[in-house]
C-alpha positions as CSV (number, residue, x, y, z in Angstrom):
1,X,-60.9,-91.9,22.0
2,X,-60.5,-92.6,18.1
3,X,-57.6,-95.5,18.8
4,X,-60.0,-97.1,21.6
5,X,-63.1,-97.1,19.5
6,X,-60.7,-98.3,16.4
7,X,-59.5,-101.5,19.2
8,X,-63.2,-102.2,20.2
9,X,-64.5,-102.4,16.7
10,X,-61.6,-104.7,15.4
11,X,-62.1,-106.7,18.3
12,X,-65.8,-107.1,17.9
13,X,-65.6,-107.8,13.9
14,X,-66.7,-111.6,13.2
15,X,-68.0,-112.0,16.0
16,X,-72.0,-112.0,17.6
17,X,-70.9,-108.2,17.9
18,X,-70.5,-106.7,15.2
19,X,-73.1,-105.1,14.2
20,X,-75.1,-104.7,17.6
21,X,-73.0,-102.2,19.6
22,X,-74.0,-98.6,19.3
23,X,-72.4,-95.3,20.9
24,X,-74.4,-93.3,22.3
25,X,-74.8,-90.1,24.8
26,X,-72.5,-87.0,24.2
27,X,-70.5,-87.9,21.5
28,X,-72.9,-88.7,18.8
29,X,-74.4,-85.9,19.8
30,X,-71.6,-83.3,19.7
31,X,-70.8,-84.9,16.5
32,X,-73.9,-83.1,15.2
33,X,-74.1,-80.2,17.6
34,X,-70.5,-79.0,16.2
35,X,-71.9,-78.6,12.7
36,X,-74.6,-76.4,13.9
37,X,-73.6,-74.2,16.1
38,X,-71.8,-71.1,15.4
39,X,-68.7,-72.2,17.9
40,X,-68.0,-75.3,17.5
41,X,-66.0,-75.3,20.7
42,X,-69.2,-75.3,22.6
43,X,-70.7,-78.2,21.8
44,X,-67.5,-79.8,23.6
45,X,-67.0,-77.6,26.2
46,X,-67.9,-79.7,29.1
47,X,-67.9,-83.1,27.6
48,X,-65.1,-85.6,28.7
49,X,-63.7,-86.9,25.4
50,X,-62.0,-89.9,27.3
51,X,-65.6,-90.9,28.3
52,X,-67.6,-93.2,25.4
53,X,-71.1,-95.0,26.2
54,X,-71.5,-98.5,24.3
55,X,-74.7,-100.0,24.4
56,X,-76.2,-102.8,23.0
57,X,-79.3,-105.0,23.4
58,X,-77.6,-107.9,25.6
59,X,-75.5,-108.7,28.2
60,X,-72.9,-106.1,28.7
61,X,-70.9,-108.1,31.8
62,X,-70.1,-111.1,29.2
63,X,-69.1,-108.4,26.4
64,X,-66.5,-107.1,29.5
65,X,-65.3,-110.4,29.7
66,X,-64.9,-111.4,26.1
67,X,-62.9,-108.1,26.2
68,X,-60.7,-109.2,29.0
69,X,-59.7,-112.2,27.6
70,X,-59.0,-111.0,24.1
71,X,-56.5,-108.8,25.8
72,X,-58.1,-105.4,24.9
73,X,-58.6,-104.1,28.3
74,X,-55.8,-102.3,30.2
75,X,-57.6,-103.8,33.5
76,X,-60.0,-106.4,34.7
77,X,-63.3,-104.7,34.1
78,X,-65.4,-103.1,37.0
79,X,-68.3,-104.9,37.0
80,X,-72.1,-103.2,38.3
81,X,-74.5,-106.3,38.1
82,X,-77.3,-104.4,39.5
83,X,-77.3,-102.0,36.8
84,X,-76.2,-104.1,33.9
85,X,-73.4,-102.2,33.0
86,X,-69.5,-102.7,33.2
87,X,-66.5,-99.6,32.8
88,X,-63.3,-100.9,30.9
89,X,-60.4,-98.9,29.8
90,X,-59.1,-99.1,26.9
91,X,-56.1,-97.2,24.9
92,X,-56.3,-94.7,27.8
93,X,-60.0,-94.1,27.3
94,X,-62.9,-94.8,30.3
95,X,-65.5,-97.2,27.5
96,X,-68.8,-97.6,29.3
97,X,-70.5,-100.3,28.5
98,X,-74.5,-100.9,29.0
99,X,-77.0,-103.8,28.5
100,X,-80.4,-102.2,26.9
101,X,-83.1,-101.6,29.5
102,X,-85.6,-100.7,31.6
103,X,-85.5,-98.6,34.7
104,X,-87.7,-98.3,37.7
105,X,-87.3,-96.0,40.3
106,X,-88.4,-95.6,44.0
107,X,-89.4,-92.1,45.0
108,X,-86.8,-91.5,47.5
109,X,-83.9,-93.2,45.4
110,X,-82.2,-92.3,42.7
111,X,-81.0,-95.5,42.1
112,X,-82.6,-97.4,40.0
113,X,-84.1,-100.6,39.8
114,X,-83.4,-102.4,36.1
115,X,-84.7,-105.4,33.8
116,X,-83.4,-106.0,30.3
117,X,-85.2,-103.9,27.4
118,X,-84.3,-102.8,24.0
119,X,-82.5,-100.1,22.5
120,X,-86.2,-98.1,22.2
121,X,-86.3,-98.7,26.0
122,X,-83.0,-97.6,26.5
123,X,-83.2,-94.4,24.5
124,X,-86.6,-93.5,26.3
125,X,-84.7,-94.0,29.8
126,X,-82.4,-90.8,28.9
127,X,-82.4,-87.7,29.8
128,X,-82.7,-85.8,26.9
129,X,-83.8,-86.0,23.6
130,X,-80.5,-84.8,22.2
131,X,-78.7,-87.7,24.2
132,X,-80.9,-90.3,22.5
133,X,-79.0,-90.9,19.3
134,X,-77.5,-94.1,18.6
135,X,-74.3,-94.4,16.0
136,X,-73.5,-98.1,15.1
137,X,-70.0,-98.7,16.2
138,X,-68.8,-101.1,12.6
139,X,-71.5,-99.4,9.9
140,X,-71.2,-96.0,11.3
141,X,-75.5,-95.8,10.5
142,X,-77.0,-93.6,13.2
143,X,-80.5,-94.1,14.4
144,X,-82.9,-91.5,15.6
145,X,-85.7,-94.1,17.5
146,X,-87.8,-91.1,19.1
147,X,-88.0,-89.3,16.1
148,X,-87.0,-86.2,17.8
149,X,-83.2,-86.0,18.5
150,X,-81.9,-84.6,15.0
151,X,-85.1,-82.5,14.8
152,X,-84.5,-80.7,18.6
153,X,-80.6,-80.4,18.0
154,X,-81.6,-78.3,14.7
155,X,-84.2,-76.3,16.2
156,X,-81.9,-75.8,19.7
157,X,-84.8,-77.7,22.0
158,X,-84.1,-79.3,25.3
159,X,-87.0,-81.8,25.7
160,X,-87.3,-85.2,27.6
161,X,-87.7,-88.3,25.6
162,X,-91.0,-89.2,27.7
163,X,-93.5,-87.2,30.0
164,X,-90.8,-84.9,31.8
165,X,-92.9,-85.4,35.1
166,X,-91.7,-89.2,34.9
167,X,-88.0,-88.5,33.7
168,X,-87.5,-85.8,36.9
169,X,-89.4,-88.1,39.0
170,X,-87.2,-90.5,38.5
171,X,-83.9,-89.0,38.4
172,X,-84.4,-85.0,39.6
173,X,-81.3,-84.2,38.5
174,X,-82.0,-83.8,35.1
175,X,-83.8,-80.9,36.0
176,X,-80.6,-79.1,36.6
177,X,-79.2,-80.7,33.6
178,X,-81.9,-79.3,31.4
179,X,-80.8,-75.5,32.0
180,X,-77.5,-76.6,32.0
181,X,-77.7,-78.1,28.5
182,X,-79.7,-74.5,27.6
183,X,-77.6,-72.8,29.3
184,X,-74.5,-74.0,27.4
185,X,-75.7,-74.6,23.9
186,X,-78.0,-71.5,23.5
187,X,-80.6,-73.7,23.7
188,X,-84.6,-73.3,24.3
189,X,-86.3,-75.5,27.0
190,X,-89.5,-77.4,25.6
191,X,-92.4,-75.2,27.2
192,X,-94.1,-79.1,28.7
193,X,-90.5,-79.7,30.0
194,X,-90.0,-76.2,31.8
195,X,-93.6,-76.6,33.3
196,X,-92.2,-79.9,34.7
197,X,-89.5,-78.2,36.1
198,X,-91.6,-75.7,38.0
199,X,-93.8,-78.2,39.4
200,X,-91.2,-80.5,39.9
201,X,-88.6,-78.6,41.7
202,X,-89.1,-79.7,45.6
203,X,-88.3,-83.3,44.1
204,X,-84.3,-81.9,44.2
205,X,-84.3,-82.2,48.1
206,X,-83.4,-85.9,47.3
207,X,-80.0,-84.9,45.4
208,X,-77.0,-84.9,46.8
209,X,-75.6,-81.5,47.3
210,X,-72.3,-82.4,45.5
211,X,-74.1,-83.5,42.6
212,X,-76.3,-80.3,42.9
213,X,-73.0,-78.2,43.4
214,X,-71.5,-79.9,40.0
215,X,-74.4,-79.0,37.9
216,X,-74.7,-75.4,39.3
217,X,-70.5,-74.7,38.6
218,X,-71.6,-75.8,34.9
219,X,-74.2,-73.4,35.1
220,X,-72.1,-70.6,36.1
221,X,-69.2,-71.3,33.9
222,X,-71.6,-71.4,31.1
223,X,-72.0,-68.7,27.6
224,X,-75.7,-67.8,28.7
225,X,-75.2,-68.0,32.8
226,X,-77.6,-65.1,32.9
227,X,-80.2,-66.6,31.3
228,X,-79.4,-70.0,33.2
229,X,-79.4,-68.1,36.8
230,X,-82.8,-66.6,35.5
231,X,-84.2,-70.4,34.7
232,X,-83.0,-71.8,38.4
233,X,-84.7,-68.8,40.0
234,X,-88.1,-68.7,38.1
235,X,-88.3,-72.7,37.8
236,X,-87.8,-72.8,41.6
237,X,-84.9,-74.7,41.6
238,X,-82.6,-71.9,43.2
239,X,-84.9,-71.6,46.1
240,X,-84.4,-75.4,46.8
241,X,-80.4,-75.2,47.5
242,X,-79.6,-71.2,47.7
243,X,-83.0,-69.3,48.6
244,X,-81.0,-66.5,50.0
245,X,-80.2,-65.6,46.3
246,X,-83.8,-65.2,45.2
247,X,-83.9,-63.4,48.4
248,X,-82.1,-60.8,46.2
249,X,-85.1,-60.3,43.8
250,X,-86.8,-57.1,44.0
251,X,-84.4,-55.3,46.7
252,X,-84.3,-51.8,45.4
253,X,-80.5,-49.9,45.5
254,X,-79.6,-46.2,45.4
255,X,-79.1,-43.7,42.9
256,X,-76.3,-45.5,41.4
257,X,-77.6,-48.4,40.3
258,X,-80.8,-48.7,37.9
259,X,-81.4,-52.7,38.7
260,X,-82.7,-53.9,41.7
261,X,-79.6,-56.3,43.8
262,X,-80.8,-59.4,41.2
263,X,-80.9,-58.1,37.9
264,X,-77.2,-56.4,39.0
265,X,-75.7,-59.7,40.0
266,X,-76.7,-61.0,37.1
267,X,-75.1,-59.0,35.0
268,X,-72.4,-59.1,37.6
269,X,-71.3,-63.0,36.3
270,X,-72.3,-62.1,33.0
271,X,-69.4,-59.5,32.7
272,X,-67.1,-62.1,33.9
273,X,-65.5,-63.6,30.9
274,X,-65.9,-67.4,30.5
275,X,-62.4,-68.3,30.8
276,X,-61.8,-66.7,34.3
277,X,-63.5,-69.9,35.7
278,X,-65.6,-70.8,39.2
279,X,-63.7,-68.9,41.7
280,X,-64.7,-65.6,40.0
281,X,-67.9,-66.1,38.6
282,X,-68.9,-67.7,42.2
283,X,-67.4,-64.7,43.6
284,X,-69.6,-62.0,41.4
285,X,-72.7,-64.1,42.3
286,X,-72.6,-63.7,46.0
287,X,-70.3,-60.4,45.8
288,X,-73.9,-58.4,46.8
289,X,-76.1,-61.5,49.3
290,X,-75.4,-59.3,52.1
291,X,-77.8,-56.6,50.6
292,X,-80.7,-58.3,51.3
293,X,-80.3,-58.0,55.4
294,X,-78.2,-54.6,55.3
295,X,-81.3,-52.5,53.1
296,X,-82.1,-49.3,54.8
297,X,-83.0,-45.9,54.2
298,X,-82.2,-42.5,55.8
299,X,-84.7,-39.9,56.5
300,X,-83.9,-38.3,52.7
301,X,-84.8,-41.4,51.2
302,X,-81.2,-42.5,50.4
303,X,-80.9,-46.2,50.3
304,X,-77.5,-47.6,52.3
305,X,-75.9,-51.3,52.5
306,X,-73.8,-50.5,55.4
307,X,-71.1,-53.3,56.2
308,X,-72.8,-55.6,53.3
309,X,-70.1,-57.3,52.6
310,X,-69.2,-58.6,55.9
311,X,-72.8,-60.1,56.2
312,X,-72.8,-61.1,52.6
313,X,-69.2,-62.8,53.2
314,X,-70.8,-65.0,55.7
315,X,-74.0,-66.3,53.9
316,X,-71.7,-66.8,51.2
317,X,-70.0,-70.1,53.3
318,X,-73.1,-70.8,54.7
319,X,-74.2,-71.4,50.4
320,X,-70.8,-73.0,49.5
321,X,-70.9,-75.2,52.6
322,X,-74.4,-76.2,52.2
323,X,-73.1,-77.3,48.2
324,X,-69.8,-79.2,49.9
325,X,-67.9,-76.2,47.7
326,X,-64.1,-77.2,49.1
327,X,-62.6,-75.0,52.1
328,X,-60.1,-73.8,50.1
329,X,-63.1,-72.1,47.5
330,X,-64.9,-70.8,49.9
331,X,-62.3,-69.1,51.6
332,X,-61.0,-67.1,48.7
333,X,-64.9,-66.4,47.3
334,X,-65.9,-65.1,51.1
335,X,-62.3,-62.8,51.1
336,X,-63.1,-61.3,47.7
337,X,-66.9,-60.3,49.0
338,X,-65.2,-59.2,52.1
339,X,-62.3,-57.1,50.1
340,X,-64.7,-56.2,46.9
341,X,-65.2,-52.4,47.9
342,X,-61.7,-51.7,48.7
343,X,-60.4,-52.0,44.6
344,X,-63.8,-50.0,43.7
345,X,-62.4,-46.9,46.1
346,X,-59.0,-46.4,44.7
347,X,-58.6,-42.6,43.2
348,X,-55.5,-41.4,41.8
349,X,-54.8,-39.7,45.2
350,X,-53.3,-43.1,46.8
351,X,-50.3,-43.0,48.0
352,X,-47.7,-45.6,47.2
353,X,-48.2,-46.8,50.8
354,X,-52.1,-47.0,50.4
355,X,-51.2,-49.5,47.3
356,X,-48.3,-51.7,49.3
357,X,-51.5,-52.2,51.6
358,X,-54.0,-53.7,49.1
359,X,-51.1,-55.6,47.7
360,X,-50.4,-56.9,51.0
361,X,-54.1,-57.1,51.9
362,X,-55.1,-58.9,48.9
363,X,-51.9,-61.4,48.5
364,X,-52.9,-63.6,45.7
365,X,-56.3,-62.7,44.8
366,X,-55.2,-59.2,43.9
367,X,-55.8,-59.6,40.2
368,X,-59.2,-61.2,40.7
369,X,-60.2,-58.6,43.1
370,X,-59.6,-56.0,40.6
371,X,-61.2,-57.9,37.6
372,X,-64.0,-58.5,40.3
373,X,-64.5,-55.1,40.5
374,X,-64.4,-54.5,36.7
375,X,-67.8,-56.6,36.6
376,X,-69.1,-54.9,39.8
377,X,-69.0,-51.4,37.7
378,X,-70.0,-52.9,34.4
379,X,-72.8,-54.1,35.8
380,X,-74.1,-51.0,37.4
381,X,-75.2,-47.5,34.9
382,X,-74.0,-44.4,33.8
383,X,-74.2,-42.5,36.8
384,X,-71.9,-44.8,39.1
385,X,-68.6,-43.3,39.9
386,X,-66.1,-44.4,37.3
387,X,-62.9,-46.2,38.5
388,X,-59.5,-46.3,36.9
389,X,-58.3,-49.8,37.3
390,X,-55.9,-49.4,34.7
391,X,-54.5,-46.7,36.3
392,X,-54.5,-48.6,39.4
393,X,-53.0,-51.8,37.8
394,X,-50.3,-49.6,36.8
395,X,-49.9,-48.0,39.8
396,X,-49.4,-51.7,41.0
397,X,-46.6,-52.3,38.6
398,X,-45.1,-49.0,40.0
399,X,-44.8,-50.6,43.7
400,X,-43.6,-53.8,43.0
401,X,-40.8,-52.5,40.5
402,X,-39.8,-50.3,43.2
403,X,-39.5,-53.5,45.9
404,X,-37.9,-55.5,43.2
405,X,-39.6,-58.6,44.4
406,X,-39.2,-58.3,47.8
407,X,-42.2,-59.1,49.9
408,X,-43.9,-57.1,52.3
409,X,-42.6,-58.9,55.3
410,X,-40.6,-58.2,58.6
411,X,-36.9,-58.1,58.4
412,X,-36.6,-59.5,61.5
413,X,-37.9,-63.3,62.6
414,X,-39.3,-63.8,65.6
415,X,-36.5,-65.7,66.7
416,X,-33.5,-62.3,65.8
417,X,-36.3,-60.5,67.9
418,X,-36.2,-62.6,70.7
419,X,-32.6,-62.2,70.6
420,X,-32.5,-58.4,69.9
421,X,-34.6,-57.3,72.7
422,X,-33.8,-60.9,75.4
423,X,-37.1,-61.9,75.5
424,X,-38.6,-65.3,75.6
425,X,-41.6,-66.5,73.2
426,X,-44.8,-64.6,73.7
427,X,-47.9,-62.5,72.5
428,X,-45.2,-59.4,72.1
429,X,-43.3,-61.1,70.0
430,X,-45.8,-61.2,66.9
431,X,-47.3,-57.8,67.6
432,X,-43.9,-56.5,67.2
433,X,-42.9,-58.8,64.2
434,X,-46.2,-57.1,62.8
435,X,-45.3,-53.8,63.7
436,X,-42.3,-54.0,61.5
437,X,-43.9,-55.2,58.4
438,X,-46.8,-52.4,58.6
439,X,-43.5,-50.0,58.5
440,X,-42.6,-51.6,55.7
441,X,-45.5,-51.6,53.9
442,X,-46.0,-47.6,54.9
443,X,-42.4,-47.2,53.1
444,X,-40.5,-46.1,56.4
445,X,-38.5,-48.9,56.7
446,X,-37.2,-51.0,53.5
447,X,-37.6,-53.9,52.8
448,X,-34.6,-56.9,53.9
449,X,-32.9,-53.8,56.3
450,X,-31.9,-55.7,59.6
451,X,-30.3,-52.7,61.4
452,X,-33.1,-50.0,60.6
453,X,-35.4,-52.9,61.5
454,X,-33.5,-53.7,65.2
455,X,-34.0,-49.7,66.0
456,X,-36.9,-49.1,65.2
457,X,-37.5,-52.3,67.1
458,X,-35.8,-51.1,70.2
459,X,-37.7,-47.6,70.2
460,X,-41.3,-49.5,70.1
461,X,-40.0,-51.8,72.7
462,X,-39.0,-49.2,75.2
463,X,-42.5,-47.2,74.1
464,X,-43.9,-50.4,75.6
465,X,-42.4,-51.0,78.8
């Protein structure tokens, strides 16, 4: 980024330029956010550094041109006449640049309509205070036109440039954006901007559910994703693209846990380290949906789930589908809801055989089913049943020293047992391919041993016939 902003300004110098283009958005502002907070890391934690906004009051298309021809550019620029605005690449960085102005919106759209303005209009266009700073590319002077952006990054505030009901009117995204921001700097949200939010929450059903999806994974992969679940719920937004997870509000559990199905979940993602990423975090969200339509109670007053995680396995794709999560996400989240009692009931009583199962079982979400579980307990109170996952994770190393990196598979193909046993393709040829590598798995055959494998193969065939 340093090299391309170094090109652009030595380009620019002696010309009508220099002087009158300004950066502007996240990296100004990170500049200032890293000397404030108390990890620096987080004021760049989900900003693209290869991304830099230039604007300037005049035509940005020509500026792409006079580029071009000067030879900066590593392409020919891609031009967006509607909006003013042109996206070169230079030194390996995406530079964005925008004409100063206006934007009017229709109230179905959120794209906008634009005129030329200045940089005040410009500024007041944004989203966010914070984003509103302007650093002047050859002085390196930085201009605060609202007044308000050095003073909110100080005192952690999220607020709109304008009246919030205008900037989420126009572009209801920002809403989302708002907790995110919160949600990922510590942040406060301005209380006229959070009321704007609440009343302005329906206007989301005009977002695309990627877009909605993108801001929500920021969300959840965030330091205070508590707090930021908490501010989609009671802002309404939640209800607007998950309502089955306010659904969880309220619903009252048994004697083990002292938080209502809510509350636990989120303290559920919050014991998820940062680092682990999505998958996991997505996974401890929805690890408890099913709760809400499995709730019962006995005649002794005992509250039961019964078979929760099947139910709350299948609202969990109905969610991820709904936010255009990819297959290959919501397949693993759905299996670990399916799968996340199964770690919470090992005991050291398990056989090695019980263990080759989960192994087998879990394949490659083993580890996150386990850590899954971690958060489940965490989450819960004193009086919960304690597990020992250690234990288990070492019981784990036992079994796969002991099959030395063998797998948990058949000896035999489907084509030796066609062979074996002179029979043609068919149904019985998997069920007994399968038969074999639950014998393995139950440690009574080995793993790799063809001729133990063909007897035992003969015996179930004659059992059979």
């Amino acid at each position: 980024m340093h090299k391309a902003l170094e090109i652009l300004r030595e380009a620019t110098r002696g010309t009508n330029y220099e002087g009158a283009l300004y950066l502007v958005g996240g990296v100004v502002r990170d500049k200032y956010l890293a000397k404030d907070l108390p990890d620096p890391e987080t004021a760049t934690a989900d900003n693209n550094a290869e991304d830099v906004d230039i604007v300037l009051e005049g035509d940005a298309l020509e500026l792409a041109e006079f580029l071009f021809k000067k030879g900066v550019c590593e392409h020919r620029p891609a031009v967006y006449a509607r909006f003013g605005t042109a996206m070169i690449t230079i030194a390996g960085t995406q530079v964005e640049l925008v004409g100063a102005r206006k934007e009017c919106y229709e109230p179905t759209s959120r794209k906008p309509y634009t005129e030329p303005g200045t940089l005040l209009d410009d500024v007041l266009r944004r989203d966010f205070t914070i984003n509103t700073l302007l650093e002047n590319l050859h002085t390196g002077e930085v201009k605060d036109i609202t007044g308000l952006a050095l003073h909110d990054i100080r005192n952690k505030i999220i607020r709109t440039p304008r009246d919030p009901r205008q900037t989420f009117e126009e572009d209801p995204l920002r809403m989302l954006r708002a907790i995110r921001f919160a949600a990922r700097f510590g942040f406060t949200i301005h209380p006229e901007t959070y009321d704007a939010i609440r009343a302005m929450a329906h206007r989301l059903e005009i977002v695309s559910p990627e877009r909605i999806r993108d801001e929500f994974v920021k969300i959840l992969t965030s330091k205070n994703v508590a707090w930021g679940l908490e501010a989609l719920r009671e802002t309404g937004l939640l209800d607007q693209f998950a309502p089955e997870l306010t659904a969880m509000r309220g619903v009252t559990q048994n004697v083990y846990h002292i938080y209502d199905v809510w509350t636990h979940t989120l303290k559920t993602v919050e014991a998820v380290p940062v680092d682990e990423g999505a998958l996991l975090r997505l996974a401890a969200l929805l690890h408890d949906v099913g709760k809400v339509q499995t709730r019962t109670v006995d005649e002794h007053g005992n509250v039961h789930f019964y078979g929760h995680q099947i139910v709350g396995a299948e609202i969990a794709r109905n969610i991820l589908r709904r936010l255009r999560f990819p297959n290959t996400i919501i397949d693993k989240v759905a299996f670990l809801i399916l799968m996340h009692l199964r770690v919470g009931e090992y005991d050291n009583q398990w056989s090695d055989a019980a263990v080759r199962r989960l192994i087998r079982d879990l394949g490659d979400l083993l580890e996150s089913a386990i850590k899954l579980t971690e958060a489940d307990k965490a989450a819960a109170n004193l009086y919960m049943p304690t597990v020992d996952l250690e234990a288990l994770r070492r019981h784990i190393a036992k079994v796969r020293t002991e099959m030395a990196g063998k797998q948990f598979a058949s000896p035999l193909t489907g084509n030796e047992i066609m062979e074996i046993l002179g029979i043609g393709p068919g149904p019985d040829v998997g069920k007994l391919k399968a038969y074999l590598e639950n014998e393995v798995v139950e440690g009574r055959l080995k793993p790799g041993d063809k001729e133990a494998a063909a007897q035992l193969l003969r015996q179930k065939y004659e059992q059979w016939k």
